[in-house]
C-alpha positions as CSV (number, residue, x, y, z in Angstrom):
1,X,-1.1,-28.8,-32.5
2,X,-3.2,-26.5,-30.3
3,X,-1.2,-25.4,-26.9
4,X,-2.6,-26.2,-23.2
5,X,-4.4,-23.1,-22.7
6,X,-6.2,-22.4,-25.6
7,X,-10.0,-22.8,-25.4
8,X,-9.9,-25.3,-28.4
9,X,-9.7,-28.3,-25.7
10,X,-13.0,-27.1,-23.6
11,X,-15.2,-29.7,-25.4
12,X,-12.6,-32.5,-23.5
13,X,-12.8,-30.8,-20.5
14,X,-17.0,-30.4,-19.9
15,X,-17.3,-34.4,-21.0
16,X,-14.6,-35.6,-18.2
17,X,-15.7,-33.1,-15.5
18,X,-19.3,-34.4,-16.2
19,X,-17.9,-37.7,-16.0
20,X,-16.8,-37.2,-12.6
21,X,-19.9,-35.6,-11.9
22,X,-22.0,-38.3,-12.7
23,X,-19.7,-40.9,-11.3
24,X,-18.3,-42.4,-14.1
25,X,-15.0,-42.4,-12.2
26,X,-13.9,-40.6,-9.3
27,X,-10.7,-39.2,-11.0
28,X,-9.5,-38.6,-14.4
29,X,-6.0,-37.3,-16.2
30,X,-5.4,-36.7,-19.8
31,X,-2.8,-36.0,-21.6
32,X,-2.6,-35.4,-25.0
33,X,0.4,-34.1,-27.3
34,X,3.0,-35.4,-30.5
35,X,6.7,-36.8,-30.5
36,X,8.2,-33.3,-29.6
37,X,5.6,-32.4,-27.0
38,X,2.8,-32.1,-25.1
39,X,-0.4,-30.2,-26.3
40,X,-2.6,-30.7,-23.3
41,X,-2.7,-32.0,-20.0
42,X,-5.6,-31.8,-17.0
43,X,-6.5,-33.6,-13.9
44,X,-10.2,-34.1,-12.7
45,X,-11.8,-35.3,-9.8
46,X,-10.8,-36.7,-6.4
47,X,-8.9,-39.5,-5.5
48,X,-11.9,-41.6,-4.3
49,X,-15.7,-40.2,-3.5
50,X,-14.6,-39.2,-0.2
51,X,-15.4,-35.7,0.7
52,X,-12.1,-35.3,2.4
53,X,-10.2,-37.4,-0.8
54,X,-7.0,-35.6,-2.3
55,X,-7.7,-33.9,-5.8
56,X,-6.3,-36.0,-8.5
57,X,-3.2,-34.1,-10.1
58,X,-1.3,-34.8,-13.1
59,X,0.9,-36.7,-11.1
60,X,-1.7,-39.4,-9.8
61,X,-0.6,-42.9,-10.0
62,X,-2.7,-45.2,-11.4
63,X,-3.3,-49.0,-11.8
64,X,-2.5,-48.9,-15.5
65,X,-4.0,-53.1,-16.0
66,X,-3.9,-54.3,-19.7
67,X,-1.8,-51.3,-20.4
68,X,1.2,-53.4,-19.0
69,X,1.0,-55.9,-21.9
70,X,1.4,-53.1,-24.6
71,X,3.8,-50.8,-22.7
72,X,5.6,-53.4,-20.9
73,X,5.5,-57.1,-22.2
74,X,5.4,-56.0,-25.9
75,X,7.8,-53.5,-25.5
76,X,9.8,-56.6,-23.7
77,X,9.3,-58.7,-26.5
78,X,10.3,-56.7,-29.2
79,X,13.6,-56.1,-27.7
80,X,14.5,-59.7,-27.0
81,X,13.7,-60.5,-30.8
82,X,16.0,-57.4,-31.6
83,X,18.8,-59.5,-29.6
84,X,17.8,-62.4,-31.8
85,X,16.5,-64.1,-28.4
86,X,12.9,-64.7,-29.5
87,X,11.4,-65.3,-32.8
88,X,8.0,-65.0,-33.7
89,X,7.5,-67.9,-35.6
90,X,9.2,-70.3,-32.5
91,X,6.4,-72.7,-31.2
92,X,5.1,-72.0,-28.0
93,X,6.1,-75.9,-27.1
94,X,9.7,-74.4,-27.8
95,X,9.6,-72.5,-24.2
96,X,7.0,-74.2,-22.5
97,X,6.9,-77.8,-21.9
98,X,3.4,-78.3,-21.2
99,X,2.1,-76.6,-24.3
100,X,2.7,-80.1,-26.2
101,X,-0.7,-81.7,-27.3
102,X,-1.5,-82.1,-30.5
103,X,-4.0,-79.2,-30.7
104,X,-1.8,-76.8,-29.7
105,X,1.8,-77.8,-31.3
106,X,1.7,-75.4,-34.1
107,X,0.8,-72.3,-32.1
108,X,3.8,-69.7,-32.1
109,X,5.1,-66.9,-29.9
110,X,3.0,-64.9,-32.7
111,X,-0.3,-66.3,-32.1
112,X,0.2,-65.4,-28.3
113,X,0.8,-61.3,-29.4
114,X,-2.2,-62.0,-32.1
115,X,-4.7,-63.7,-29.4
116,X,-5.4,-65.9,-31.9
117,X,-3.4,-69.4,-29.2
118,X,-6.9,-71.0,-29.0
119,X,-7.1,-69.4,-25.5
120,X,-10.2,-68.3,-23.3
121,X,-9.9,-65.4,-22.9
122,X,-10.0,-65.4,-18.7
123,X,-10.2,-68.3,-15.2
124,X,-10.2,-67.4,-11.9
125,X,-7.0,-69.6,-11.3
126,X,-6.3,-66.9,-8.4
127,X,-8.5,-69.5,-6.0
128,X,-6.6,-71.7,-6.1
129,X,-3.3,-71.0,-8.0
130,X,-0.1,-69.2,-6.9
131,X,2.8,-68.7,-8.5
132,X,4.5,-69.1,-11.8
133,X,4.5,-73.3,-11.6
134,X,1.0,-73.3,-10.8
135,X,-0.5,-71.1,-13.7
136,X,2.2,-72.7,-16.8
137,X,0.7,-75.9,-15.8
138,X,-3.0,-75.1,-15.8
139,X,-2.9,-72.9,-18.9
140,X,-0.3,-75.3,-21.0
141,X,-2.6,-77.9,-20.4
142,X,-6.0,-76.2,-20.5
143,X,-8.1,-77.9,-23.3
144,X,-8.6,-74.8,-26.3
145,X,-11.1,-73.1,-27.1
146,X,-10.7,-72.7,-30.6
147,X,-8.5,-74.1,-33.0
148,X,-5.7,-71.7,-33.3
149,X,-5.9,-69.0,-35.9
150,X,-9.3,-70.1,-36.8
151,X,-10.5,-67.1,-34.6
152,X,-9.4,-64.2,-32.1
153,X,-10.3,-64.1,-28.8
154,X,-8.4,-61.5,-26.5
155,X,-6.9,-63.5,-23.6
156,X,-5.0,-62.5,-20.3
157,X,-3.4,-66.3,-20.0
158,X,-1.4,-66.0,-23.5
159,X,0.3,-62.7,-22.2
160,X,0.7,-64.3,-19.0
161,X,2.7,-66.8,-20.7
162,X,4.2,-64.5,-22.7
163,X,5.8,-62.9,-19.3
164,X,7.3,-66.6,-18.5
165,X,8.4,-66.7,-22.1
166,X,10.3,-63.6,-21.2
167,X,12.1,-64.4,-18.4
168,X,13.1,-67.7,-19.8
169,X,14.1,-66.2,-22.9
170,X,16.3,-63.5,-20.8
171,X,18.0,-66.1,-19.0
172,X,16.1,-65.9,-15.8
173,X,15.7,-62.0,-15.6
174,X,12.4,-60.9,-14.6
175,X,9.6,-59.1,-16.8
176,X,10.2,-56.1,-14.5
177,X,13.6,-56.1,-14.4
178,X,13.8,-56.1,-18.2
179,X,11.4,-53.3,-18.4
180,X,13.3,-51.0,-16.1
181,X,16.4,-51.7,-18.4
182,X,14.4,-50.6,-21.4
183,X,12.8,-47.1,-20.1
184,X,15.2,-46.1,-17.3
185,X,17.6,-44.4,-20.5
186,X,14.9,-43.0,-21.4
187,X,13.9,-41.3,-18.1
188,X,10.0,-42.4,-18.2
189,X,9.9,-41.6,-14.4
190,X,6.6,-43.6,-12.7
191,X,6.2,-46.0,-15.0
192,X,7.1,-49.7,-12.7
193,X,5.7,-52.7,-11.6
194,X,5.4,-52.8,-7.4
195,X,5.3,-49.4,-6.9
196,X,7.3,-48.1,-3.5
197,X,5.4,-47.2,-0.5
198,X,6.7,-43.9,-1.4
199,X,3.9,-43.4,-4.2
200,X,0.8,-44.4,-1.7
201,X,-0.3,-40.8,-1.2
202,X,-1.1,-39.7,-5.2
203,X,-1.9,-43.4,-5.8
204,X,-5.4,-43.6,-7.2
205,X,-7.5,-46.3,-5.5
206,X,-9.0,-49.0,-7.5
207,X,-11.9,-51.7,-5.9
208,X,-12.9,-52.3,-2.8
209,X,-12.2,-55.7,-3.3
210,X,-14.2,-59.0,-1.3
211,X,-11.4,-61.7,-2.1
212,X,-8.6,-60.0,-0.3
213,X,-10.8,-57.7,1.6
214,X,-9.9,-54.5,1.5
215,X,-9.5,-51.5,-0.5
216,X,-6.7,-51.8,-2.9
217,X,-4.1,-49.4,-3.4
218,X,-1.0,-49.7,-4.7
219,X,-1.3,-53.3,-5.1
220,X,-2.9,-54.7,-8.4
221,X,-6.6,-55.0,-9.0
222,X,-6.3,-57.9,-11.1
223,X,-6.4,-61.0,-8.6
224,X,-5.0,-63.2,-11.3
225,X,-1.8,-60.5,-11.1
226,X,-1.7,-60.4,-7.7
227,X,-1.4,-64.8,-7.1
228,X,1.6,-63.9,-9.4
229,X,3.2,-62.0,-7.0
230,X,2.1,-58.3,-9.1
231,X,4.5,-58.4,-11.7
232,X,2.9,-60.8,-14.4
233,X,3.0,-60.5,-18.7
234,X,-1.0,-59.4,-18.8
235,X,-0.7,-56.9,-15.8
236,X,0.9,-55.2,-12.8
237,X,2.3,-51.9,-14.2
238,X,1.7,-48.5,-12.2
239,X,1.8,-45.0,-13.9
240,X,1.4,-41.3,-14.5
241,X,-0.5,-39.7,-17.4
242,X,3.2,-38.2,-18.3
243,X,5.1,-41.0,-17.8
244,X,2.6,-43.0,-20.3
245,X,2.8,-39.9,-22.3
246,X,6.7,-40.4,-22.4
247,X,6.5,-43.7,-23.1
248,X,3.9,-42.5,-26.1
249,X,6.6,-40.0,-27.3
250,X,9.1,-43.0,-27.6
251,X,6.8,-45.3,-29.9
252,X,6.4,-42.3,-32.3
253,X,9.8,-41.5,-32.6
254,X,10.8,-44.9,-32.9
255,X,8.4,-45.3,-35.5
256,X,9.9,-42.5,-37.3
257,X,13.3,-44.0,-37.4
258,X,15.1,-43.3,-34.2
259,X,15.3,-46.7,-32.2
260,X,14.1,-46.1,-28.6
261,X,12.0,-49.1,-27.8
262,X,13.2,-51.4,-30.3
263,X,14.5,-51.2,-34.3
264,X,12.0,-49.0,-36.1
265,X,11.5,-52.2,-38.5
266,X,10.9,-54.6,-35.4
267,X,8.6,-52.3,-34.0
268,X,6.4,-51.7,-38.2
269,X,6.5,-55.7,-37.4
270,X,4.4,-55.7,-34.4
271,X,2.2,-53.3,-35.3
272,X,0.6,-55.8,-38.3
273,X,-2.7,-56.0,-38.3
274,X,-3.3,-60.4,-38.2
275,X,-4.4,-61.7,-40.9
276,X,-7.0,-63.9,-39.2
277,X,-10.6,-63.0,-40.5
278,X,-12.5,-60.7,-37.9
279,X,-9.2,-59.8,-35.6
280,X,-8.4,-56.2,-35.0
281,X,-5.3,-57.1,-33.3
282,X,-1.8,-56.8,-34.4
283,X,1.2,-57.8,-32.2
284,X,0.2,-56.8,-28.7
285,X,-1.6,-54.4,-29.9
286,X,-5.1,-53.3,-31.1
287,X,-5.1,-51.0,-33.9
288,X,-8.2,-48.6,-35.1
289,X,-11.7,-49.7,-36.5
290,X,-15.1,-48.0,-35.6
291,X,-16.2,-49.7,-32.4
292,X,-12.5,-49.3,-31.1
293,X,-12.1,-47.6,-27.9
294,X,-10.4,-44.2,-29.7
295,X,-13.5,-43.4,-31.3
296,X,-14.3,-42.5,-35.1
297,X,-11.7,-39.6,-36.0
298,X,-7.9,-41.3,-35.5
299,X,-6.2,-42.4,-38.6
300,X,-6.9,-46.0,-39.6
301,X,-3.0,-46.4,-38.8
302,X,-3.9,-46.0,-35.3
303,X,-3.2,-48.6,-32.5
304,X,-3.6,-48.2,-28.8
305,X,-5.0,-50.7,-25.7
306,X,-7.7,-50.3,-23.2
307,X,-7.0,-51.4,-19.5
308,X,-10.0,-53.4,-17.5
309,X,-9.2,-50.1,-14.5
310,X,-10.5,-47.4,-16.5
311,X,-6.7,-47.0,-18.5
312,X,-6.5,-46.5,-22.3
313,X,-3.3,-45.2,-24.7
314,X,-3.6,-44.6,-28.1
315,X,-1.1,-43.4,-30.7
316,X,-1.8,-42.0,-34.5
317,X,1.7,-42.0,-36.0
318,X,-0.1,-40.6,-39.3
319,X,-1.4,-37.3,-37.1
320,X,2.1,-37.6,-34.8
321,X,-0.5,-37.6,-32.0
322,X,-1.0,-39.8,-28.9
323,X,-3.6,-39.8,-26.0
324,X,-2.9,-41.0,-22.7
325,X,-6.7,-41.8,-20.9
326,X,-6.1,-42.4,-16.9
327,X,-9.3,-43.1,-15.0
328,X,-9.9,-45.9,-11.6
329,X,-13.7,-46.6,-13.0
330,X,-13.6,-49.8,-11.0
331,X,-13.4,-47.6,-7.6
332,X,-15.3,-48.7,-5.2
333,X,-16.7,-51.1,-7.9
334,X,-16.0,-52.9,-11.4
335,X,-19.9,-53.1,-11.8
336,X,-19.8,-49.7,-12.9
337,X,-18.6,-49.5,-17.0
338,X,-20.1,-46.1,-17.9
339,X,-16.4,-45.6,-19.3
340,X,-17.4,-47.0,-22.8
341,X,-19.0,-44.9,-24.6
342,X,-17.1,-42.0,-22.9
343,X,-14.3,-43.3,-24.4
344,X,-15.0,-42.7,-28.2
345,X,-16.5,-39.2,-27.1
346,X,-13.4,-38.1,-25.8
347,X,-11.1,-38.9,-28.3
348,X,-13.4,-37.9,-30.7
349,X,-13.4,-34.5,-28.8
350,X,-9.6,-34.7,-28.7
351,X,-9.6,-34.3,-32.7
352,X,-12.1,-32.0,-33.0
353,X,-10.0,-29.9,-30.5
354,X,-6.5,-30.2,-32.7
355,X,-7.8,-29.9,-35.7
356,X,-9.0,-26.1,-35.2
């Protein structure tokens, strides 16, 4: 794999500073590299469009969104069925008493992971909802939209589920609090839900946001998340490019037999692509076709995750390579979603450049 400083990675570098430059996102980092290390690593852009805005650095925070059900939840999940706590195969109905109608009885912890419950895939319970009470009721007893397993349809209120499955499962101890277990051994470093005052400064700003009225930072963009109180199974996690990368260097070694996240065999498990007709998903995660987010050049083993902020993380266990994709593309607003089809460029890029 190619190091930092050679000109191999220039390609990467002209699309995401043109990126900036045409406001695709006011920052950027990347970070690229294998299990054993990092190959490359950059920063672009400011903060926000501010003239006076800090310069992103490598160590800029960001909203990581629907990155927290893959690095988080997931990772969450496959521990607790490690412990022999949660099986795939359970019924939902097992964990949640108000997912008990008869369309919905044979849907399993499994279908949840798979987005394949019957779920829509998104409601604006945040107008009306707070809390955990509030959101189990409304979802458990939402009419589906599907049968289950007849389709796929990616859905935020299955992982947030998934989070109350979690705790319950754990015997009351919260989705963050099980998280920080997992990663703190492995010294991940700002990777957590609620991130501390502390952080504010290299935070990247997401929206300007007309609900709560203001400019959010350090509290998450998703308003969903936030009537959850910020720590929730779809959403909530904050992070660094290298602490995403460490995280990244953990799947691949785990994958490669050293266990950890989880057992390397629990871990091949959730990384199954469904077998329902159409689905690219496997157990949390999305793995690799051509209109996937990675692009055209990753290994067909490939799996990864997009978040709605501008976030994405991708890992190619067959090329031992991962790529860690920070942006805040909803700053000042989510109407902007030139992001998507800079996405496949730059991973496409990203091959080109370690493949020389």
């Amino acid at each position: 794999m190619t190091n930092s400083h050679e000109p191999s990675f220039a390609r990467v570098t002209s699309l995401l500073r043109d990126a900036v430059d045409r406001r695709v996102f006011p920052c950027a980092v990347l970070e690229v590299g294998s299990r054993d290390a990092v190959a490359f690593a950059g920063a672009w852009g400011a903060l926000t469009y501010d003239p006076t805005a800090a310069p992103a650095t490598l160590e800029t925070v960001f909203d990581l969104a629907s990155l927290t059900k893959v690095i988080a939840t997931t990772t969450v999940l496959m521990r607790l069925v490690d412990q022999g706590d949660v099986r795939l195969n359970t019924p939902v109905s097992h964990w949640l008493n108000e997912w008990r109608s008869e369309d919905r009885k044979s849907v399993t912890v499994a279908d949840l992971l798979e987005h394949t419950s019957g779920l829509t895939a998104h409601l604006p319970f945040f107008r009306d909802h707070v809390g955990r009470s509030d959101f189990q009721h409304s979802i458990g007893t939402l009419p589906l939209e599907y049968t289950p397993r007849a389709s796929s349809i990616y859905s935020d209120l299955g992982f947030i589920l998934l989070g109350f499955l979690a705790v319950d499962a754990a015997q009351g101890n919260t989705l963050d609090s099980q998280f920080d277990k997992i990663v703190a051994p492995l010294g991940l470093g700002d990777l957590q839900f609620s991130p501390p005052s502390a952080w504010n400064s290299r935070i990247a700003p997401t929206e300007l946001d007309g609900w709560r009225g203001r400019l959010l930072r350090g509290e998450v963009h998703d308003e969903n998340g936030w009537a959850l109180g910020g720590v929730a199974g779809h959403t909530g996690l904050f992070g660094s490019a290298p602490a995403v990368g460490r995280f990244a260097r953990a799947a691949l070694t785990t994958l490669t037999g050293s266990p950890l996240l989880a057992k390397t065999r629990t871990m091949m498990r959730f990384l199954q692509r469904s077998s329902v007709t159409g689905s690219s998903r496997a157990l949390g995660w999305d793995t690799m076709l051509v209109t996937s987010s990675c692009g055209h050049k990753l290994s067909p083993e490939s799996i990864g995750h997009t978040g709605f902020t501008g976030t994405s993380l991708w890992l190619d266990p067959t090329q031992d390579l991962y790529v860690v994709l920070l942006t805040n593309r909803v700053h000042p607003t989510r109407d902007n979603e030139a992001i998507l089809d800079l996405r496949p460029a730059v991973h496409d890029a990203v091959i080109d450049a370690i493949s020389r």
